[in-house]
C-alpha positions in Angstrom: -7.6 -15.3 11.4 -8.8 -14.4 7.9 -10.8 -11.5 9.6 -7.9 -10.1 11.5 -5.3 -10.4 8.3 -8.0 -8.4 6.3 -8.7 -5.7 8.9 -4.7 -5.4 9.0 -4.6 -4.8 5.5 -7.0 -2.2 5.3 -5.6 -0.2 8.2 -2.2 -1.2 7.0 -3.4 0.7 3.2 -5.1 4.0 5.4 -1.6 4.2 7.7 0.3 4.5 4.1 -2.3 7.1 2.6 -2.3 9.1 6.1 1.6 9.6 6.0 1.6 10.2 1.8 -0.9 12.2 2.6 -0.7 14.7 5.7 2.8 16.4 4.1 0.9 16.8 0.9 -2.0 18.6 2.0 -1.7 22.5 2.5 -3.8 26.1 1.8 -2.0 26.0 -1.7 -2.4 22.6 -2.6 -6.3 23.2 -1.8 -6.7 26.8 -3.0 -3.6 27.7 -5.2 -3.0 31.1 -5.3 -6.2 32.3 -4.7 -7.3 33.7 -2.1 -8.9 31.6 0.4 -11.6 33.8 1.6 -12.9 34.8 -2.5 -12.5 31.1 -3.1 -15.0 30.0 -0.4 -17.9 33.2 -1.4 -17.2 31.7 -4.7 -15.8 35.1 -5.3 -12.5 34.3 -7.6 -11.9 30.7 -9.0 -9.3 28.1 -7.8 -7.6 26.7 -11.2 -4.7 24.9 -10.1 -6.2 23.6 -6.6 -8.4 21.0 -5.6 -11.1 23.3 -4.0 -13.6 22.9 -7.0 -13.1 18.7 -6.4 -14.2 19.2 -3.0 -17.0 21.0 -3.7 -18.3 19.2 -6.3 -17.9 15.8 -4.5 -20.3 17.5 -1.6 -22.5 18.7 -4.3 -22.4 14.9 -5.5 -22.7 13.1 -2.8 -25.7 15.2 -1.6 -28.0 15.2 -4.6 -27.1 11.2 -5.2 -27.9 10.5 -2.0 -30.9 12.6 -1.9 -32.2 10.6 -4.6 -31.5 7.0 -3.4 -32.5 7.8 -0.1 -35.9 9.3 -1.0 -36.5 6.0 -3.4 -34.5 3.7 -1.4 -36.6 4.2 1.6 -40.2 4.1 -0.1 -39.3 1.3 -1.9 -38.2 -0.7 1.3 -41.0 0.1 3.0 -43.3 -1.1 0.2 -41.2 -4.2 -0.2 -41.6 -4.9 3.8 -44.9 -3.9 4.6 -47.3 -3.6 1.3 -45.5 -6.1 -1.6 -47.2 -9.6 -1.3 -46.5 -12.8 -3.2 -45.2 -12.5 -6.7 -44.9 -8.9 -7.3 -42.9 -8.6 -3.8 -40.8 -11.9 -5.0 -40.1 -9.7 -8.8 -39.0 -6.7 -7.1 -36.7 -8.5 -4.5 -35.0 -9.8 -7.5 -35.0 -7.3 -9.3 -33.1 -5.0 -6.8 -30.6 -8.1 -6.3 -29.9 -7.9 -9.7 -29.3 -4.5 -9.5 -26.5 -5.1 -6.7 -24.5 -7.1 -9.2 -24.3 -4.8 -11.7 -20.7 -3.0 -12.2 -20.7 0.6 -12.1 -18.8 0.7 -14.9 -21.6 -0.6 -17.0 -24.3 1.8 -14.9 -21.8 4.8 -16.1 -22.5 3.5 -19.9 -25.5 3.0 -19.5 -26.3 6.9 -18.3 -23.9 8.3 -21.3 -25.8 6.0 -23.7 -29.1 7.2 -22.2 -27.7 10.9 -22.5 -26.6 10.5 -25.8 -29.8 9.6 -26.9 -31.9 12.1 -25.4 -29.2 15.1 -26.3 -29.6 13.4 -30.3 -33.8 13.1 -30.3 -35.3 15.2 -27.9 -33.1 17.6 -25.6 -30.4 19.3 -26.7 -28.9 20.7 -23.4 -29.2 17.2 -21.8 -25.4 16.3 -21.9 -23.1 14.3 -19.1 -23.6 17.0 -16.2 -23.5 16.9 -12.3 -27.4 15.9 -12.7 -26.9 12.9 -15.0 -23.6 11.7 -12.0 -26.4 11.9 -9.5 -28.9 9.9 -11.5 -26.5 7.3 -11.9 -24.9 7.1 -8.3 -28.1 7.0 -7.0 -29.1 3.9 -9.3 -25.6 2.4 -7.9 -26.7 2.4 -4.2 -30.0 2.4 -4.1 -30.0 -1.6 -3.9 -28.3 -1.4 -0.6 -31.2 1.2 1.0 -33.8 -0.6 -0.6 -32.2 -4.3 0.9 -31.7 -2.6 4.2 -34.9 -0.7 4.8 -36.7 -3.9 4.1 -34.8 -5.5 6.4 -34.8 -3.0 9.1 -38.7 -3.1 9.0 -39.4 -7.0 8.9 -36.9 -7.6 12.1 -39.2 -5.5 14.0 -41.2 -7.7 16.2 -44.5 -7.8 15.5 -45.9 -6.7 19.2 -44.4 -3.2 18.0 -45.6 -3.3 14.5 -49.1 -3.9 16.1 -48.9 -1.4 19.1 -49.7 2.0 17.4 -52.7 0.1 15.2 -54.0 -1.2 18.5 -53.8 2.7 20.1 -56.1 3.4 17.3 -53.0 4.9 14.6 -53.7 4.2 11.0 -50.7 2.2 8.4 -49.3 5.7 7.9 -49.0 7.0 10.9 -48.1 3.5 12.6 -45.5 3.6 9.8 -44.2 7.0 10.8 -44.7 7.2 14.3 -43.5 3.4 16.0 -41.8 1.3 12.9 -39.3 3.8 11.9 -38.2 5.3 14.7 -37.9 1.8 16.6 -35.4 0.9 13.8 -33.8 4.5 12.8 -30.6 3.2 14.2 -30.5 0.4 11.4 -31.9 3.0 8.6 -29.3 5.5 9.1 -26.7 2.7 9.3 -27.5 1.3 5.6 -27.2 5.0 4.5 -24.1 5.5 5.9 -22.9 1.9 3.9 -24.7 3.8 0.9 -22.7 7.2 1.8 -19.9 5.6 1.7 -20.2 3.6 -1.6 -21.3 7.3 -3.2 -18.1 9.2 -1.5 -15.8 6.6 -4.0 -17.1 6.0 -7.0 -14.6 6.8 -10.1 -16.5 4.9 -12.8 -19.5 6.1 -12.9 -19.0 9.9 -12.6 -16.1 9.9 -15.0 -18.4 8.6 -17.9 -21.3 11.0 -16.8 -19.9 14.7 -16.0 -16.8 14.6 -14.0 -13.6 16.4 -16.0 -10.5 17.7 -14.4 -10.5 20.9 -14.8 -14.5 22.6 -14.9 -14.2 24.5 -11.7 -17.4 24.8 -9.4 -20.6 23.5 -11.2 -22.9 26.6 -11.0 -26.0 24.4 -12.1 -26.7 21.0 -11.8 -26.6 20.4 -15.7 -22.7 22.0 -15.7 -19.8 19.6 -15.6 -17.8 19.1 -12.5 -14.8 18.0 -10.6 -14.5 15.5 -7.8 -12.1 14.1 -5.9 -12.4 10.4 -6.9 -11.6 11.8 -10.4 -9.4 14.1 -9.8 -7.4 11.3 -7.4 -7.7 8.7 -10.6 -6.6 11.5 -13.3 -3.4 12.5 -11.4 -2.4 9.0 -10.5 -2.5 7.8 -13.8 -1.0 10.9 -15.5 1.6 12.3 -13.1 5.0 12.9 -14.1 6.7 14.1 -11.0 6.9 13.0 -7.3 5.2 16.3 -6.1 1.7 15.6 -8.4 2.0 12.1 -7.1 1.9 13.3 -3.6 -1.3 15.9 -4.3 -3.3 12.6 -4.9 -2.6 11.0 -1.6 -3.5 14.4 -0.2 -6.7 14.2 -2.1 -7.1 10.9 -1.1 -6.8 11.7 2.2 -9.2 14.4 2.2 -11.6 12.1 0.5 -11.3 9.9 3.6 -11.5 12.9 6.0 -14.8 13.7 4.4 -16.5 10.4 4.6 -15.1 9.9 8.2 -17.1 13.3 8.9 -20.2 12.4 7.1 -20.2 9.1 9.1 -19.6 11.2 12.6 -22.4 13.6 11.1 -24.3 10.2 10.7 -23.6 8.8 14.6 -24.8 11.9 16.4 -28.1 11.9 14.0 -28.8 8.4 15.0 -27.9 9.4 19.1 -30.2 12.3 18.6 -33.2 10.3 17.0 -32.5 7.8 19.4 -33.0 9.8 22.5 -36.1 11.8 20.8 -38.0 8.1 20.9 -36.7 6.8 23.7 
């Protein structure tokens, strides 16, 4: 009962941005008055739409997840199949405590950390699309970690021992049988990790995010995103019309994590019938 009254509230909130949101969204709203074709060859700039938010939240999502995922993943597999006794019981906690931790106080953290290196040793190092990245990927790299190493112990062990008995090494037992037999799970706790990256206001709007930088041309530039952009308006608007341009955000926000996770479901079909 609980279950179904939360399920209803959720679709109940994404039926109320959907119809906010679909009258909102149009070629002006997304590109101004410029024109659409310059805009996307990054040709003129968009000042008044929210093209530059889309962009940068791409450009965020992909380097924070690159990050996590490429220590999210060897860190799993260390904690599954190489970690033993204490140091394996350390890092388990570790990573646990890690999951607690607001993003809020990860965002202070990283503008502290800036802070400090701009004042002592780096004078270009300032809050950027880099230092958002950095951050993010601290913020979900807990639940790759949690679920690689889950993904890995569950397999049974006549399948963690078949490519060692056909004469494979760790590595290429590692590559070849575990992950493969359990890419469907992997790519699942990405996706959880996509989605957490795709909604994230606290973090990026201590480290780089502004409203109104226009397309990062380097990852050490400031930027716009969506989440930002969707919390700046909200909080600031003084007509209806501005009101309505953050459900349209909001509801390409959604539109782009719904496509990430689509992009996510044919990647696991295809790795799926590669092994089979």
């Amino acid at each position: 009962m609980i279950s179904f009254f939360a399920m209803s509230l959720v679709y109940l909130l994404l039926i109320f941005v959907i119809y906010k949101g679909v009258s909102s969204i149009s070629v002006e709203m997304v590109f101004s008055d410029t024109n659409v074709l310059n805009a996307i060859l990054l040709k003129e700039r968009v000042f008044d739409g929210i093209f530059p938010a889309i962009v940068g939240t791409l450009m965020l999502i992909a380097l924070s997840m690159g990050f996590a995922t490429i220590f999210g993943l060897s860190s799993g597999i260390y904690l599954s199949i190489y970690a033993k006794g204490r140091v394996k019981s350390f890092l388990n906690t570790c990573f646990e405590l890690l999951a607690t931790v607001p993003s809020i106080v990860v965002g202070l953290f990283f503008l502290l950390l800036s802070i400090y290196l701009h004042k002592k040793y780096l004078d270009s190092f300032l809050p950027s699309l880099l230092l958002s990245s950095l951050a993010l990927s601290l913020l979900i790299l807990p639940y790759i970690v949690k679920n690689t190493q889950l993904s890995l112990d569950q397999i049974p062990k006549n399948i963690k021992l078949l490519g060692l008995g056909l004469g494979f090494n760790s590595m290429q037992n590692l590559i070849y049988i575990l992950l493969p037999y359990c890419s469907k799970e992997l790519l699942s706790g990405l996706f959880l990790a996509l989605g957490r990256a795709c909604e994230d206001t606290a973090v990026i709007m201590l480290t780089g995010a502004v409203a109104s930088a226009g397309i990062a041309t380097t990852i050490f530039a400031k930027y716009e995103a969506l989440p930002f952009y969707i919390y700046y308006v909200s909080s600031e608007y003084s007509t209806q019309s501005e009101l309505n341009s953050a459900f349209g955000a909001a509801l390409i926000l959604l539109i782009i994590a719904i496509s990430l996770f689509v992009l996510t479901n044919l990647l696991q079909k295809r790795i799926r019938k590669k092994y089979a």
